[in-house]
N, C-alpha and C positions, 0 to 999 in steps of 0.2 A: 145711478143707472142700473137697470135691472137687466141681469145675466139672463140668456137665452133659455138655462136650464131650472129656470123659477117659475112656478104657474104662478098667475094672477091670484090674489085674492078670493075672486069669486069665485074660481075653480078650486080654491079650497075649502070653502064654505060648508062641501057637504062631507070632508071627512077629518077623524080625529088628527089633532094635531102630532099623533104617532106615527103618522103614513106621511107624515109633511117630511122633506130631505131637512139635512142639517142646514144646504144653503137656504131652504124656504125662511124656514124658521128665523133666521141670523136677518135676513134682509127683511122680512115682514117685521118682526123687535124692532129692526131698527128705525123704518118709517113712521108705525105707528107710533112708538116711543116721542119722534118726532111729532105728530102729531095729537098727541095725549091730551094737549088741554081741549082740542073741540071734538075729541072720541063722545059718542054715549054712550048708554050704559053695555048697549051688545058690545061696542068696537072694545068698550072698558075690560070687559068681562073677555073678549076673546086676545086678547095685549096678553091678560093675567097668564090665560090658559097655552098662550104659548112660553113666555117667562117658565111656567112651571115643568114643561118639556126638554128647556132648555137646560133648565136645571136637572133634571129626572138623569137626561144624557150625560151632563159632566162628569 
């Protein structure tokens, strides 16, 4: 279930996943993660790009 304080996806679309909250980040990873094997190559490529934010912040 997605917390009240998480934009949609699409509302993130237009900005770096630096400006994304740490719950963005955590609940998008986890859906898409969830959803990886029928990602293309954008959904592929934007999984990675938050992975590596994720990591950046630890």
């Amino acid at each position: 279930m997605q917390s009240d304080n998480v934009r949609r996806i699409h509302e993130l679309n237009d900005l770096k996943t630096s400006a994304w909250t740490e719950e963005e980040l955590h609940y998008h990873q986890r859906v898409m993660s969830d959803l990886s094997p029928w990602l293309n190559a954008q959904g592929s490529a934007m999984l990675s790009q938050i992975i590596q934010e994720i990591q950046k912040r630890d």
